[in-house]
TORKOL-4160 file (C-alpha; in steps of 0.2 Angstrom, whole numbers, padded with zeros to 4 digits, m for minus):
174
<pt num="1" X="m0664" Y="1263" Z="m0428"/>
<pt num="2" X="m0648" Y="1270" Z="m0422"/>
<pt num="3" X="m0657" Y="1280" Z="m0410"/>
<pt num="4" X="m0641" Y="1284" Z="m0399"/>
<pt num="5" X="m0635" Y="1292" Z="m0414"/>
<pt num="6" X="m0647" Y="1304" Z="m0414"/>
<pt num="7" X="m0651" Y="1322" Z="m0405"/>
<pt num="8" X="m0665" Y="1312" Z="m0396"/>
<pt num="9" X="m0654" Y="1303" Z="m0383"/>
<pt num="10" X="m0640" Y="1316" Z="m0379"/>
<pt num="11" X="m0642" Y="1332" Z="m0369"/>
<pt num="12" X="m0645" Y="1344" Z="m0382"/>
<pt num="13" X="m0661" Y="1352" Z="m0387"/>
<pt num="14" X="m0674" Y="1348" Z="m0399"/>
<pt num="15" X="m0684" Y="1361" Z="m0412"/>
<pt num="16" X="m0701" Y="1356" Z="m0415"/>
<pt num="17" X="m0695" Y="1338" Z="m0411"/>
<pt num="18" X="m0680" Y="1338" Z="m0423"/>
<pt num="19" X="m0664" Y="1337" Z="m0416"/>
<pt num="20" X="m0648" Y="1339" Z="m0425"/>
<pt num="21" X="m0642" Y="1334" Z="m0445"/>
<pt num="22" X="m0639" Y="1317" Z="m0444"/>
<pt num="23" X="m0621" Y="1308" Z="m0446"/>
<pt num="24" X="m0618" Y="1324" Z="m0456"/>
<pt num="25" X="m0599" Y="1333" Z="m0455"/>
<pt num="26" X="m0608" Y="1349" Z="m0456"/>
<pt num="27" X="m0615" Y="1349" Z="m0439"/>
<pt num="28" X="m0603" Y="1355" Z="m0427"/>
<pt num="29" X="m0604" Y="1369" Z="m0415"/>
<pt num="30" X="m0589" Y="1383" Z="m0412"/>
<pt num="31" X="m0582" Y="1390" Z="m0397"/>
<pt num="32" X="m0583" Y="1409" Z="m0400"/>
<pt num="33" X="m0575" Y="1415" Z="m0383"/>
<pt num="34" X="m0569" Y="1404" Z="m0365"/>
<pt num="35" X="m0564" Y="1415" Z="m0350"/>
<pt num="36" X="m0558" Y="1414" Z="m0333"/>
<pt num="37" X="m0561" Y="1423" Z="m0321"/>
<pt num="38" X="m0559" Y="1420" Z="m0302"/>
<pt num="39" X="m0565" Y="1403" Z="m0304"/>
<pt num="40" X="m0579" Y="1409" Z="m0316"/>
<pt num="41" X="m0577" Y="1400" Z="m0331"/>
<pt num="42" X="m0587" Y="1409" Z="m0347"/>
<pt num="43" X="m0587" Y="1399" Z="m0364"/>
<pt num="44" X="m0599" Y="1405" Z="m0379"/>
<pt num="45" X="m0605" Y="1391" Z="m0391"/>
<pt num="46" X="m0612" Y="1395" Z="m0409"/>
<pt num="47" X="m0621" Y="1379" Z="m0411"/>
<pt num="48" X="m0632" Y="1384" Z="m0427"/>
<pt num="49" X="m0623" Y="1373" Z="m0438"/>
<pt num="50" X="m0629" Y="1360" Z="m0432"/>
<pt num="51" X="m0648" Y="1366" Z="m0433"/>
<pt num="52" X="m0649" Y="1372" Z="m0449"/>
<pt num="53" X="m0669" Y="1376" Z="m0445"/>
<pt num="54" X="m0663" Y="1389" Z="m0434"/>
<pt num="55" X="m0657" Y="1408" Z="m0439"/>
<pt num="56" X="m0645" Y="1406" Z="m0423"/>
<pt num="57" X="m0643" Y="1395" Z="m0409"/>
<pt num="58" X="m0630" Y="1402" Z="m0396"/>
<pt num="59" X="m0625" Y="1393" Z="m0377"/>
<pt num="60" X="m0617" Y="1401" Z="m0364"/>
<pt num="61" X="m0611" Y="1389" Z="m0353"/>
<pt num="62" X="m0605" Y="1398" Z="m0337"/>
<pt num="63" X="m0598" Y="1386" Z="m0322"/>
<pt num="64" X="m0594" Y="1395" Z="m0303"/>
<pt num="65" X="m0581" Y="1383" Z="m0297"/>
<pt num="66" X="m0584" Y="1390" Z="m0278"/>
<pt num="67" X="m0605" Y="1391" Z="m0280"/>
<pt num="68" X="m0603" Y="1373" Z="m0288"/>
<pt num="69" X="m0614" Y="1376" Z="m0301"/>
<pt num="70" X="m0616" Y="1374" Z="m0322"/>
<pt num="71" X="m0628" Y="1387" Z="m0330"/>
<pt num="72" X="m0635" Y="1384" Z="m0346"/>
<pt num="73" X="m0644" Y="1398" Z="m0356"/>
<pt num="74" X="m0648" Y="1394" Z="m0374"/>
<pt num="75" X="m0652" Y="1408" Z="m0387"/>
<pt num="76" X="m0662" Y="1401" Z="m0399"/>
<pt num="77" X="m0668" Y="1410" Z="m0416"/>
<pt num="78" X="m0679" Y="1402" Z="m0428"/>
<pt num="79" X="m0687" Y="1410" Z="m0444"/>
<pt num="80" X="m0704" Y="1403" Z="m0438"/>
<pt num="81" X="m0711" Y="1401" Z="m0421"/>
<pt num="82" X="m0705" Y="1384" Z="m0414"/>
<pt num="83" X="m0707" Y="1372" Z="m0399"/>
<pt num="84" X="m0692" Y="1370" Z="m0390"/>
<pt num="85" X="m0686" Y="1350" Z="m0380"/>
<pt num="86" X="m0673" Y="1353" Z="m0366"/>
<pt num="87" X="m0663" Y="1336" Z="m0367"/>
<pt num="88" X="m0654" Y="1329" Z="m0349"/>
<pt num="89" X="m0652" Y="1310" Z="m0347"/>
<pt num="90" X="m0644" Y="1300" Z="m0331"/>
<pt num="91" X="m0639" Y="1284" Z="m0328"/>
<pt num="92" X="m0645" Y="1288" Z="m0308"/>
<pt num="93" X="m0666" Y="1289" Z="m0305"/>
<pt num="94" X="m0671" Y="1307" Z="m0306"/>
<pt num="95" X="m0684" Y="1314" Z="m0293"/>
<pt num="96" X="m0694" Y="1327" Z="m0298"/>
<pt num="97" X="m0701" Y="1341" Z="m0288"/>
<pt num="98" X="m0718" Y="1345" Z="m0295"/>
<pt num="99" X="m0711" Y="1361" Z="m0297"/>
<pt num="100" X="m0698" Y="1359" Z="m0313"/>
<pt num="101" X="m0683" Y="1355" Z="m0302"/>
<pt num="102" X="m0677" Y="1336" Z="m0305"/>
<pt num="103" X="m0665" Y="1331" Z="m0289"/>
<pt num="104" X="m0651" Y="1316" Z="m0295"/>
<pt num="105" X="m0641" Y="1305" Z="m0282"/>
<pt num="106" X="m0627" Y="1297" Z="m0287"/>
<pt num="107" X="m0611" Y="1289" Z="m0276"/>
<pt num="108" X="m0612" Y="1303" Z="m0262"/>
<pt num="109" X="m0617" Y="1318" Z="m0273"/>
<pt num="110" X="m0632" Y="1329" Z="m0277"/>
<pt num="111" X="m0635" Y="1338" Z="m0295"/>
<pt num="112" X="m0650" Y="1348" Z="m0292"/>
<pt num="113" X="m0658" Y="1353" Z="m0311"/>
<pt num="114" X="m0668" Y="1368" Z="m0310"/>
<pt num="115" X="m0675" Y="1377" Z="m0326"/>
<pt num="116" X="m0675" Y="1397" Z="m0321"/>
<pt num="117" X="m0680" Y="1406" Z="m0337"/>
<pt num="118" X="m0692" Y="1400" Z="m0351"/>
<pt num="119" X="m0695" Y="1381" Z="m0349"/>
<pt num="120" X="m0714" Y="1373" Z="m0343"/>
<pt num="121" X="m0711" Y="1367" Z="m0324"/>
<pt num="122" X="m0717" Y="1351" Z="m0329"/>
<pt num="123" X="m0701" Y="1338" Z="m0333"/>
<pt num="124" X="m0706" Y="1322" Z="m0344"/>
<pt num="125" X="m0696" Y="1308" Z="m0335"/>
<pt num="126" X="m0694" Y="1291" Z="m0344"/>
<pt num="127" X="m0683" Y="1276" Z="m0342"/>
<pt num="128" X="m0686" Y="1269" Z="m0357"/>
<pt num="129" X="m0676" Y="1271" Z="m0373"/>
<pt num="130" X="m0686" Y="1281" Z="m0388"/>
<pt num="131" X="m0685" Y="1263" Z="m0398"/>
<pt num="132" X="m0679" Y="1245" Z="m0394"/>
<pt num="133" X="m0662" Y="1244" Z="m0396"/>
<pt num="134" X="m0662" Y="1228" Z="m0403"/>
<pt num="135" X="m0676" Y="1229" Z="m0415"/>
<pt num="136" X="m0671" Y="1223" Z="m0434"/>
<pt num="137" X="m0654" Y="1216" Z="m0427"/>
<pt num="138" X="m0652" Y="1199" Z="m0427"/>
<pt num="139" X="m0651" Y="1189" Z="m0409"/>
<pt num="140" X="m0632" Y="1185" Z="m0410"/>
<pt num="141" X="m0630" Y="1203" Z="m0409"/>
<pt num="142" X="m0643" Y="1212" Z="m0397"/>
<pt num="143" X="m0636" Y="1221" Z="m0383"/>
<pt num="144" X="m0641" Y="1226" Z="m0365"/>
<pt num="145" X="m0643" Y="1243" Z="m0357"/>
<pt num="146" X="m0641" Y="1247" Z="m0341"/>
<pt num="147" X="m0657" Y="1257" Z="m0334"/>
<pt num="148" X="m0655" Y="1274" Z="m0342"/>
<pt num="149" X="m0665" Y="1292" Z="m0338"/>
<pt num="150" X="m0671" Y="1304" Z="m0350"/>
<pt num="151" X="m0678" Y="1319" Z="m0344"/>
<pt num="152" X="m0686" Y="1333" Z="m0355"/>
<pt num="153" X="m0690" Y="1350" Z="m0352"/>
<pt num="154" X="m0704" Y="1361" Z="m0365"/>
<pt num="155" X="m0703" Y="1378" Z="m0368"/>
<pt num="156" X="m0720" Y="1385" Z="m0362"/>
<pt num="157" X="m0725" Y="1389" Z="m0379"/>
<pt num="158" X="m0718" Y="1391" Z="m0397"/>
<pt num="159" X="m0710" Y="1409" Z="m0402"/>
<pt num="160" X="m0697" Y="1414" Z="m0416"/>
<pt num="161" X="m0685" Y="1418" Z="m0401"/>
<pt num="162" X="m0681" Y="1409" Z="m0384"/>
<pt num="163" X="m0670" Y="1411" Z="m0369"/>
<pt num="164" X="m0668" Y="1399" Z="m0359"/>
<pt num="165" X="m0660" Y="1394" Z="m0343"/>
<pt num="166" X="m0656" Y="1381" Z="m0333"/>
<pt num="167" X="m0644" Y="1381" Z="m0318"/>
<pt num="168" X="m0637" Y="1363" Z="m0313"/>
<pt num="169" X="m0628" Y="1363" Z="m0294"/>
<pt num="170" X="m0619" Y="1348" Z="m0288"/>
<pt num="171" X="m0619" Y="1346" Z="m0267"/>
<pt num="172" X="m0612" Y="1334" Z="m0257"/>
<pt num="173" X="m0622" Y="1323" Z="m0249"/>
<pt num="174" X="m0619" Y="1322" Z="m0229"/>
């Protein structure tokens, strides 16, 4: 219940399958440090609030306005070794390569997903929720989705410390 709620159907990540403290005021993230620099924009996210299973979890999010692209690297440090669930989801059909890159279309553009450090090149492609929305609510108040994508990404294999990338590009499409 209340799946949306939950780690599970947002693009975060998951630690051995658990996302984030739920509905909980204590869960939040900080920026440490945002920069510019000729259309390089640099922020550093302490996110280990919000996974209190983890010693430290840091993003860097760094965006090349002129390259088009997003790069994600996620610093994750755990006290244990742990399984790591990179979380994207799309409300366009993703197409996946056979080689971890997952290619989106949607009203003339392109993103182009592809994993460069530390994630399986495998992506797990669904279209179905993690549970059924309606189930436990009465009739009068089911609702409809439209057709949704989840895609996840697993690290290759559990370890007390992961770096992760992934660089996202948006293209036009000709």
């Amino acid at each position: 219940q209340w799946w949306t709620n939950t780690t599970q159907a947002h693009n975060c990540i998951l630690v051995n399958g658990e996302g984030q403290l739920r509905e909980s005021h204590e869960a939040v993230g900080e920026i440490v440090t945002c920069t510019e620099n000729d259309g390089v924009y640099i922020a550093d996210l302490d996110l280990t609030k919000a996974y209190p299973m983890l010693k430290k979890y840091i993003r860097h999010l760094i965006m090349d306005e002129k390259a088009c692209t997003l790069t994600v690297q996620d610093d994750v440090y755990a006290k244990e070794p742990v399984q790591i669930d990179w979380l994207l989801h799309s409300l366009s059909e993703p197409e996946a390569d056979g080689k971890g890159n997952v290619m989106i279309e949607r009203k003339g553009v392109r993103l182009d997903v592809q994993p460069q450090t530390g994630l399986d090149v495998h992506a797990v492609i669904s279209d179905q929720f993690g549970v059924d929305l309606n189930e436990g609510e009465p009739e009068a108040y089911h609702v409809t989705m439209p057709k949704q994508y989840h895609m996840a990404w697993r690290t290759i294999e559990p370890k007390a410390e992961h770096h992760i990338e992934v660089q996202l590009k948006i293209t036009e499409i000709q």
